[in-house]
C-alpha positions as CSV (number, residue, x, y, z in Angstrom):
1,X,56.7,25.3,-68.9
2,X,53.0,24.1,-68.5
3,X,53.4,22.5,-65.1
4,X,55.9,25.4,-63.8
5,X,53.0,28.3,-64.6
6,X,50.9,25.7,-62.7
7,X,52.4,25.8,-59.8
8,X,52.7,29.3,-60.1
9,X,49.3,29.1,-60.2
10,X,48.9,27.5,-57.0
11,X,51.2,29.5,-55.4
12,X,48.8,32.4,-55.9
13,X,50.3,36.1,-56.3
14,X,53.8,36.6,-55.6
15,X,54.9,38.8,-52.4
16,X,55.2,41.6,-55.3
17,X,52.3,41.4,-57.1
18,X,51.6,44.7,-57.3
19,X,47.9,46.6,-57.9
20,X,49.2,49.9,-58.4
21,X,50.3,53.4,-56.7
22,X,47.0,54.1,-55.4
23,X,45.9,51.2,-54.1
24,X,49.1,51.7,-52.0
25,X,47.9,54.9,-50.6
26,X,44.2,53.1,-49.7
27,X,45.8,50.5,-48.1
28,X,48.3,52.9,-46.2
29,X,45.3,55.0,-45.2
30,X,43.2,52.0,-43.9
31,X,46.4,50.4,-42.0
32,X,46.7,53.7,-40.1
33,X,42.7,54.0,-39.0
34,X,42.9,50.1,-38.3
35,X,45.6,50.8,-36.0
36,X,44.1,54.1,-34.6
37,X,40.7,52.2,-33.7
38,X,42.5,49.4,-32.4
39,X,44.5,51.7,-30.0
40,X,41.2,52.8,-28.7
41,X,39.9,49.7,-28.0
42,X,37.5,49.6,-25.4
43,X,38.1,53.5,-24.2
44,X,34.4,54.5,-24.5
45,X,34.1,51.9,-21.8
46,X,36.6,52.6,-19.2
47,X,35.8,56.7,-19.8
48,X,32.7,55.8,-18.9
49,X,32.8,53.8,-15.5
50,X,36.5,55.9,-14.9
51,X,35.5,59.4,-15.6
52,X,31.9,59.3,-15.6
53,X,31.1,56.5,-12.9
54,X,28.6,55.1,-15.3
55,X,26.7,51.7,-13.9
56,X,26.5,48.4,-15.6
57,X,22.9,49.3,-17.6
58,X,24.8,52.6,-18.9
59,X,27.9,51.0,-20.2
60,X,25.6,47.8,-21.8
61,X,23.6,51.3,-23.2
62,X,26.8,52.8,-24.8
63,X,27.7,49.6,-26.5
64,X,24.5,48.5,-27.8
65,X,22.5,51.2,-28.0
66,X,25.1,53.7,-29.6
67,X,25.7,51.0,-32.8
68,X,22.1,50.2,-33.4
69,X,21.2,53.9,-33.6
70,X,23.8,54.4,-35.8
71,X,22.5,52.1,-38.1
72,X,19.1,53.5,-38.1
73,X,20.5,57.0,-38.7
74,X,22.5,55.3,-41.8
75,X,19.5,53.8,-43.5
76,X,18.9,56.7,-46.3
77,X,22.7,57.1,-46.5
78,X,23.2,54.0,-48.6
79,X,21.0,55.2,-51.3
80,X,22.3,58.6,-51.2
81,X,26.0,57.5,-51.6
82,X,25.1,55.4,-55.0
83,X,24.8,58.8,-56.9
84,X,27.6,60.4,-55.2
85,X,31.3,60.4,-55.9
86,X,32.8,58.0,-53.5
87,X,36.0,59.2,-52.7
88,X,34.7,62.5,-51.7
89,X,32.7,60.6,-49.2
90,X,35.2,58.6,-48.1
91,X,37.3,61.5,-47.1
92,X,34.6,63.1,-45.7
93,X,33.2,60.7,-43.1
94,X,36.9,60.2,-41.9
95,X,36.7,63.6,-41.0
96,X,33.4,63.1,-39.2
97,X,34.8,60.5,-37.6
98,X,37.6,62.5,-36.9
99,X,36.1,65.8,-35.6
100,X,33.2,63.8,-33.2
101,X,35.6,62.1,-31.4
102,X,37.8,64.8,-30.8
103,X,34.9,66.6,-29.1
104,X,36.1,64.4,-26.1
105,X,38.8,64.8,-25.0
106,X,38.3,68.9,-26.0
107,X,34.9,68.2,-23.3
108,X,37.5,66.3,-20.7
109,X,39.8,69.3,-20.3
110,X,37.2,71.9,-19.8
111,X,35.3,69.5,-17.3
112,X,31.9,69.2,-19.3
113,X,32.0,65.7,-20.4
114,X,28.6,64.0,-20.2
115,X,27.2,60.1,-20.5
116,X,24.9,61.5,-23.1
117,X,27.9,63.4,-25.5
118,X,30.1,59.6,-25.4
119,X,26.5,58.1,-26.7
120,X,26.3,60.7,-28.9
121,X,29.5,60.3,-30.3
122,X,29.1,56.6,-30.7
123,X,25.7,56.9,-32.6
124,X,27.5,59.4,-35.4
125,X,31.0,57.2,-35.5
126,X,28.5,54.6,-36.1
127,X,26.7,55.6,-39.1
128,X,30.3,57.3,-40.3
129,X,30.9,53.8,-40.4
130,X,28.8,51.9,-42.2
131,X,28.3,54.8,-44.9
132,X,32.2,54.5,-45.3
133,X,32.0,50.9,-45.8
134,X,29.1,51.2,-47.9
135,X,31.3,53.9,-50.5
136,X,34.9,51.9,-50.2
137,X,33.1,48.8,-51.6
138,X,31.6,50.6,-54.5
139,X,34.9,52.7,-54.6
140,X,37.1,49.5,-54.6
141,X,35.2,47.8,-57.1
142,X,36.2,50.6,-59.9
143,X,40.0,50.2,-58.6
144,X,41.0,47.1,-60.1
145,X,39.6,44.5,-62.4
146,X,37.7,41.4,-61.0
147,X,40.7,39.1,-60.7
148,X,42.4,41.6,-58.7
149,X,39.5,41.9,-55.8
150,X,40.5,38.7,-53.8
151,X,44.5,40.1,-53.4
152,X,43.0,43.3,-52.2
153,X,40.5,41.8,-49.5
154,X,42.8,39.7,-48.6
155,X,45.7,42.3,-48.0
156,X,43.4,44.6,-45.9
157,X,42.7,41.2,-43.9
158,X,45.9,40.7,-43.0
159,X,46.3,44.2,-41.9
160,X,43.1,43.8,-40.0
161,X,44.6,40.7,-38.1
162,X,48.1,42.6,-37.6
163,X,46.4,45.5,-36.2
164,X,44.0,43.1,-34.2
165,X,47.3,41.5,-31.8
166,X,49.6,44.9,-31.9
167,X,47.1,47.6,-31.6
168,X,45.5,46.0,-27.9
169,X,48.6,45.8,-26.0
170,X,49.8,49.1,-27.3
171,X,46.8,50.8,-26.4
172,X,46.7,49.2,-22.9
173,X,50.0,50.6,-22.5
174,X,48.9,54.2,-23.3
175,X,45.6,53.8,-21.0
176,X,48.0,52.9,-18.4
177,X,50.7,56.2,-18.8
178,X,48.1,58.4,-20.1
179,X,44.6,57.3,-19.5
180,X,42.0,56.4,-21.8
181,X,41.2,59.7,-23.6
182,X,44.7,60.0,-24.5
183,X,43.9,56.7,-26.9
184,X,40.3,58.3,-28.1
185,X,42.9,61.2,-29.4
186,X,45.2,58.6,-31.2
187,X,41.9,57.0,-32.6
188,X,40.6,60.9,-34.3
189,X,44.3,61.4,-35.2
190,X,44.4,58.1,-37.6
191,X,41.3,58.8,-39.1
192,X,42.7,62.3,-39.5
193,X,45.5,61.0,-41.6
194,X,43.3,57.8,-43.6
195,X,41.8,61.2,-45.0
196,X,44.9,62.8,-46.0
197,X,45.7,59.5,-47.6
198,X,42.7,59.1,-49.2
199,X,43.0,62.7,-50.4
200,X,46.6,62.0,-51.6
201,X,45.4,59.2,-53.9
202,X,44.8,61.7,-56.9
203,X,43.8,60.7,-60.1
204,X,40.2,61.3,-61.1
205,X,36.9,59.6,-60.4
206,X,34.5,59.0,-63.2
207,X,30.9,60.6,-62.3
208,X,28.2,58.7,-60.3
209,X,25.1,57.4,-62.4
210,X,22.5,60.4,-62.0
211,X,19.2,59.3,-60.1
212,X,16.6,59.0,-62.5
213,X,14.0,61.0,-60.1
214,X,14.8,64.0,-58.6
215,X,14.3,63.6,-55.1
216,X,14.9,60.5,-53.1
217,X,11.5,58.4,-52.8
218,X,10.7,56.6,-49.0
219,X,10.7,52.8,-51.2
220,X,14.3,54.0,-52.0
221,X,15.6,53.1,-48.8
222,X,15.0,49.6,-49.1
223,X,17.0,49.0,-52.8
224,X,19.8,47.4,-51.0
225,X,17.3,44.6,-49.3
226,X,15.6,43.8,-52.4
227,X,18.6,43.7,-54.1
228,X,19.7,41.2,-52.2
229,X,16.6,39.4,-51.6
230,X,16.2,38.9,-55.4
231,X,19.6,37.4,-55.8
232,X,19.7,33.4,-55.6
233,X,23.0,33.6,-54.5
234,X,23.3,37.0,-52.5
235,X,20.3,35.8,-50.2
236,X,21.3,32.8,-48.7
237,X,24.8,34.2,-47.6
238,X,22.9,37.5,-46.0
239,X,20.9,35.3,-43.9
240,X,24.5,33.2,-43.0
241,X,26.5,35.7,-42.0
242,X,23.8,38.1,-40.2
243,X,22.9,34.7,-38.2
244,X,26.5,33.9,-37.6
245,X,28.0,37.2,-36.5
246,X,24.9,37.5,-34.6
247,X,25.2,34.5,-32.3
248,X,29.0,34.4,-32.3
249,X,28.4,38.2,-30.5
250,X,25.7,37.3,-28.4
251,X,28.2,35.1,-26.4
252,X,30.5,37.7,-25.8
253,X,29.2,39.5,-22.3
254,X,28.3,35.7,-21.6
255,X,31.9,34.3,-21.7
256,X,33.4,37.3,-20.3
257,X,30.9,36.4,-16.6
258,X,31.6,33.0,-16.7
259,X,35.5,33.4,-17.3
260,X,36.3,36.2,-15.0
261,X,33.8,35.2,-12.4
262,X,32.3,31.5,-12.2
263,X,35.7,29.9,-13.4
264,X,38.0,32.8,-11.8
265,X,40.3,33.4,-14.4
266,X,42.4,36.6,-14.3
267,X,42.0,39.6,-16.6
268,X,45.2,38.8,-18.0
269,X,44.9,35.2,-19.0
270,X,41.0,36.3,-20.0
271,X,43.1,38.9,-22.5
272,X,45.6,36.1,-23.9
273,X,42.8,33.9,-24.0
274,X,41.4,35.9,-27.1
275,X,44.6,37.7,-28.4
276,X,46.9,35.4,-29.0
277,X,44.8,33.0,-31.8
278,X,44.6,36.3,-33.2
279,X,47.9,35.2,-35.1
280,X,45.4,32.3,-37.0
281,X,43.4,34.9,-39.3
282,X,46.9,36.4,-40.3
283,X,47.5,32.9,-41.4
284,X,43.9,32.1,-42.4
285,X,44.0,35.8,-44.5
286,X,47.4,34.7,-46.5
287,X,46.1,31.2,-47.5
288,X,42.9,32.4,-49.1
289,X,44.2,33.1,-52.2
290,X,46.4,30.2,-52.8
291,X,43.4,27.8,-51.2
292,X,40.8,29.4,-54.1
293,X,43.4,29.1,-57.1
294,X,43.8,25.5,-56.2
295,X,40.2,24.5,-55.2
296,X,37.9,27.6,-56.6
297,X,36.6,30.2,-54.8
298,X,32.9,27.8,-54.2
299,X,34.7,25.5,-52.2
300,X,36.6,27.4,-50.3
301,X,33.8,29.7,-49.5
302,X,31.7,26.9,-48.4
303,X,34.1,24.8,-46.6
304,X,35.6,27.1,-44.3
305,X,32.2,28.8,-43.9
306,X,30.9,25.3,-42.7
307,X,34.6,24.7,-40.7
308,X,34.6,28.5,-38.6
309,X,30.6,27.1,-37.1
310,X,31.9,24.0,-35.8
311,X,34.4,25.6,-33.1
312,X,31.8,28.0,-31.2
313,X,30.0,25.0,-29.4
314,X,33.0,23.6,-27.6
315,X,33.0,26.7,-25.3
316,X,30.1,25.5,-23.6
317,X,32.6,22.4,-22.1
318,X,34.9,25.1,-20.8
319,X,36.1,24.7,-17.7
320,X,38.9,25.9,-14.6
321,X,42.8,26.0,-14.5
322,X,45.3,25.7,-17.2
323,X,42.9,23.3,-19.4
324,X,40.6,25.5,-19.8
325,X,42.6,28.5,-21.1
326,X,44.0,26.3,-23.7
327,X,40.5,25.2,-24.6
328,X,39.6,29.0,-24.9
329,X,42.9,29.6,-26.6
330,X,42.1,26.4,-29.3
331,X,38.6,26.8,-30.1
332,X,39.6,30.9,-31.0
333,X,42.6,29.4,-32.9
334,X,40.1,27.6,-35.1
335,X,37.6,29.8,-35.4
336,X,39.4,32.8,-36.4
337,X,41.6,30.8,-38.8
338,X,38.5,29.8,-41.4
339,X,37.0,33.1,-40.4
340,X,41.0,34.4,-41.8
341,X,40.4,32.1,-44.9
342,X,36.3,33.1,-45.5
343,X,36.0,36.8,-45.1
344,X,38.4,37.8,-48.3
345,X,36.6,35.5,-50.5
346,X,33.1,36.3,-49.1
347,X,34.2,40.0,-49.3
348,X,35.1,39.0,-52.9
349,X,32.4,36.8,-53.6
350,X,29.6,40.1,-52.7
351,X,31.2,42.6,-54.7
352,X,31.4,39.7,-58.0
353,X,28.0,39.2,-57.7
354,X,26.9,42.9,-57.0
355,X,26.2,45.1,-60.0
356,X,28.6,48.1,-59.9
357,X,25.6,50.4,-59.7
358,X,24.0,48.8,-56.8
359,X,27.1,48.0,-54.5
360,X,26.6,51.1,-51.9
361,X,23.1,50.2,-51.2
362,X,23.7,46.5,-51.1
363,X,26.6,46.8,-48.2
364,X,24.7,49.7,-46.7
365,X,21.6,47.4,-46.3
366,X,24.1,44.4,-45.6
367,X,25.7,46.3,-42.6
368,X,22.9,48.0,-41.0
369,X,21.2,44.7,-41.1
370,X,24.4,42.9,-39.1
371,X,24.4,45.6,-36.7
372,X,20.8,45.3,-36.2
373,X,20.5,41.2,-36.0
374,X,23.8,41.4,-33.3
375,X,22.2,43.8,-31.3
376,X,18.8,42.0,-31.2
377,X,20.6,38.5,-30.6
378,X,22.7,40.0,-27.7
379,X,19.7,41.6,-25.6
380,X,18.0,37.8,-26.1
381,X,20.9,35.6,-24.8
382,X,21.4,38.5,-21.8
383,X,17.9,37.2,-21.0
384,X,19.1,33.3,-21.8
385,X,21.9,33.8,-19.7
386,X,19.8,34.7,-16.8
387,X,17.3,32.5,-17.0
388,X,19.5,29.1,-18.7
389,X,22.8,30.4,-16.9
390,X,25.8,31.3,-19.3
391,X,27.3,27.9,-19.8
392,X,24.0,26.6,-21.1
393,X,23.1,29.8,-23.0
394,X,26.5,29.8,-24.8
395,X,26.2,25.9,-25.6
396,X,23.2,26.5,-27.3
397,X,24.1,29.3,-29.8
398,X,26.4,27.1,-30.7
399,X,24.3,24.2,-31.5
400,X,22.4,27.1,-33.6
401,X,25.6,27.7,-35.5
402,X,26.2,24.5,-36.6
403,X,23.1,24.9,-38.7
404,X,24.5,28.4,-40.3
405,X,26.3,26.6,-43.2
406,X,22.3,25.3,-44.4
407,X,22.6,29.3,-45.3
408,X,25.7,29.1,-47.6
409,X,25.3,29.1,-51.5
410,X,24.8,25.7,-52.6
411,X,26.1,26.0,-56.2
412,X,29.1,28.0,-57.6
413,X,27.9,31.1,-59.8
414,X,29.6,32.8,-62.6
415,X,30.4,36.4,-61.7
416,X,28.5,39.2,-63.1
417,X,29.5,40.4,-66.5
418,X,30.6,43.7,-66.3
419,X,33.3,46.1,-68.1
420,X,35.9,47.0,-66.0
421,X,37.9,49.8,-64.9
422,X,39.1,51.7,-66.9
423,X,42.5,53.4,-67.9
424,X,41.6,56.6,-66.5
425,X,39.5,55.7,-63.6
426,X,40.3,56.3,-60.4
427,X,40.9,53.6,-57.9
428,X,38.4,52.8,-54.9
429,X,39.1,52.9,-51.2
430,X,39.4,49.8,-49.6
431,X,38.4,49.5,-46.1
432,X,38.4,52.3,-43.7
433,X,39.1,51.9,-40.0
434,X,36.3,49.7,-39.3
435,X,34.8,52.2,-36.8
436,X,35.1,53.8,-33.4
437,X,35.3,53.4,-30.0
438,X,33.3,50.6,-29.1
439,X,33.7,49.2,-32.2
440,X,36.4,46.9,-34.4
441,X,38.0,47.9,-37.7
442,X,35.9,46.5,-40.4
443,X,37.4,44.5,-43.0
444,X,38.7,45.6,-46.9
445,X,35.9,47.4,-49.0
446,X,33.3,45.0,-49.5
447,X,33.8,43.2,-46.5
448,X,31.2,43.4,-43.2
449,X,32.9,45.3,-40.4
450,X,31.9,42.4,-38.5
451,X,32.5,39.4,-40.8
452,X,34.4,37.8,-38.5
453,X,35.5,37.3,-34.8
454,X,38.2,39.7,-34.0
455,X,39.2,38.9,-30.8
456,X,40.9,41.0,-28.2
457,X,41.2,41.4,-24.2
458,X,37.8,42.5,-22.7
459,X,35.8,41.3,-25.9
460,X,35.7,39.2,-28.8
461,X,35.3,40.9,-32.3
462,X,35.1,41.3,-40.2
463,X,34.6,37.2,-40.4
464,X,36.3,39.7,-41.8
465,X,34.3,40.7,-41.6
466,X,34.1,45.2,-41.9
467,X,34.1,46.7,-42.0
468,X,37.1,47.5,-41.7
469,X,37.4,49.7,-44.4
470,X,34.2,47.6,-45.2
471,X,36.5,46.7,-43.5
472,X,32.4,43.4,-43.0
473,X,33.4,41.2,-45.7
474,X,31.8,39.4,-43.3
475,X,35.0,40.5,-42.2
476,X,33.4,36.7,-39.1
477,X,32.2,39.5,-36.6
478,X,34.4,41.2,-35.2
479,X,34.8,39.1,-31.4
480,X,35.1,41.4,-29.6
481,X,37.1,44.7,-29.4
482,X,35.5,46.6,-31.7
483,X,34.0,44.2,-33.7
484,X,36.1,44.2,-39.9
């Protein structure tokens, strides 16, 4: 009987393994914004240049500028969310979400569409965003006790991965019958209906902690950094995975100049090149919970946090021809598989170590500081690119990854000793669609929205890692059609 709950054990949780009616509705509601935002992959883009004639400089603008604005604008939200409810919030910046982006297509028919209303509507999706993942960690986190948290993240990873190599082609598919705003409408419509699940959930939420001064104080804004900064554990793996997504980003507009014009590939093997190891972090996502039950969650954090740096740098040998779309195809293979495996146990690992009253701020502070670092990171290796040339550029942020896992916790911690949920209170959202336009779903509550590469034609995006819902987790960032 001993050995056969063992391998039980092993096994980790049954197909079945159930975590209750409304964590069914959450992870409904997140499937169905995943799927909307992936649909919608990169429409801001082609509205742009298609509708708009936008240049080069404007469409670099919508991507980069639009997100890092957002995450200026988002700064006091963390704060303000710890003393909220969180579902309400939840609900309500799906419907911001919702009701900015339909302002598009509604601008489209009458003939008034503008470059500045698609930045605009970027910057608010944006800070919807991370202020969603921000409340479906903390939301999550009162769902279901501590032993449950690794199942969840590492259900709304697999959704993130299937959503990742069905949602692309689909949308394509639309762009091409309908044209891209048609896909911005599908994108409004899901977040439309993650509300209405979200709303459907029921049950009720236990009050926020009340804020012990009145009015929100200018040191507030910064809890969430020096909650992390004051963590032995938290800190180093900030550092890792803001450094990571960072650099694995940066390479993006690189790769996609030297693969579609120095080595001549065609758009379509460019787009297989980056969706089809898409199928590893579906595989990577349903091994992390069987890999941690045999080995523990340290190990299994650390090693494939050291295993997903080691891939990036073997892009830089990429070369012409058949050869070197399987060396594209290979290296993503890899590198999305451990980022598959690390962002559910990193997503887990955060919100363990994350007192229940800080967890808003903490993911709040950890996003808008992953938006900010991959932003900053990009603009330098555009200049690299130009000066070194992309091969050489690309070759050396990978030579920099390989000393990201110096970053990762060196010792395994015991989680944070707190009561958990109780009978009557109301589960948390996981992850939310990871974002807009422009943007990838994040991974599960808790998780980065860009914790990990999520790769996809014409980019590469939590990991895991998030955000989706949150959703980044750090959901590896997300590679490329955006990314978690």
């Amino acid at each position: 009987m001993r050995s056969g709950h063992r391998l039980g054990e092993l096994r980790g949780p049954l197909p079945g393994h159930r975590l209750g009616r409304r964590f069914g509705w959450l992870w409904g509601a997140y499937g169905t914004s995943a799927l909307g935002t992936w649909l919608a992959f990169g429409a801001f883009p082609l509205i742009a240049v298609q509708v708009l004639h936008a240049g080069p400089a404007e469409v670099a603008a919508l991507a980069s500028v639009g997100a890092a604005v957002g995450a200026v604008v988002a700064v006091p939200l963390g704060p303000w969310v710890e003393f909220r409810r969180k579902r309400p919030v939840l609900i309500a910046t799906d419907l911001v979400r919702c009701a900015a982006l339909l302002t598009i297509p509604a601008a489209f028919a009458c003939g008034v569409l503008t470059f500045l209303q698609l930045l605009l509507v970027s910057v608010v999706v944006a800070a919807a965003d991370i202020t969603f993942r921000a409340a479906s960690g903390a939301y999550l986190k009162t769902l279901l006790p501590a032993e449950d948290l690794l199942v969840a993240n590492a259900r709304f990873e697999s959704t993130t991965w299937t959503t990742t190599i069905i949602g692309p082609p689909l949308g394509g598919l639309a762009i091409g019958l309908l044209g891209p705003v048609a896909t911005v409408v599908a994108d409004a419509v899901s977040y439309l209906l993650s509300a209405l699940g979200l709303r459907a959930m029921g049950g009720h939420e236990p009050p926020a902690k009340r804020r012990e001064a009145t009015r929100m104080r200018a040191g507030d804004l910064l809890d969430g950094w020096r909650y992390i900064l004051a963590d032995p554990t938290l800190r180093p793996l900030f550092f890792n995975t803001a450094l990571f997504n960072g650099l694995v980003m940066a390479t993006q507009p690189l790769l996609t100049v030297l693969m579609l014009g120095r080595l001549g590939f065609a758009p379509w093997q460019y787009g297989l090149a980056f969706a089809a190891p898409a199928i590893g972090g579906l595989l990577g996502s349903r091994l992390a919970r069987p890999l941690v039950t045999r080995f523990g969650q340290h190990r299994i954090l650390t090693g494939s946090g050291v295993l997903r740096a080691i891939w990036p740098v073997g892009l830089a040998f990429l070369g012409p021809g058949t050869g070197g779309l399987l060396l594209v195809m290979g290296v993503e293979l890899g590198l999305i598989f451990c980022c598959g495996v690390f962002n559910p146990v990193y997503a887990t690992y955060r919100l363990e170590r994350t007192a229940t009253d800080r967890v808003a701020r903490t993911l709040s502070a950890w996003a808008v500081t992953t938006k900010a670092s991959t932003a900053l990171l990009t603009a330098v290796w555009g200049v690299l690119g130009g000066l070194l040339g992309p091969r050489t550029a690309i070759g050396l942020a990978g030579v920099l990854l390989l000393a990201t896992p110096l970053l990762l916790p060196r010792r395994a911690v015991a989680r944070l000793s707190e009561p958990g949920p109780g009978p009557g209170s109301e589960p948390g959202p996981g992850p939310g669609p990871g974002s807009g336009p422009g943007s990838g779903p994040g991974s599960g509550p808790g998780s980065e929205l860009e914790p990990g590469p999520r790769p996809g034609p014409g980019s590469r995006s939590e990991p895991g890692q998030e955000t989706r819902p949150e959703p980044e987790p750090e959901r590896p960032p997300n590679r490329g059609r955006r990314p978690r």
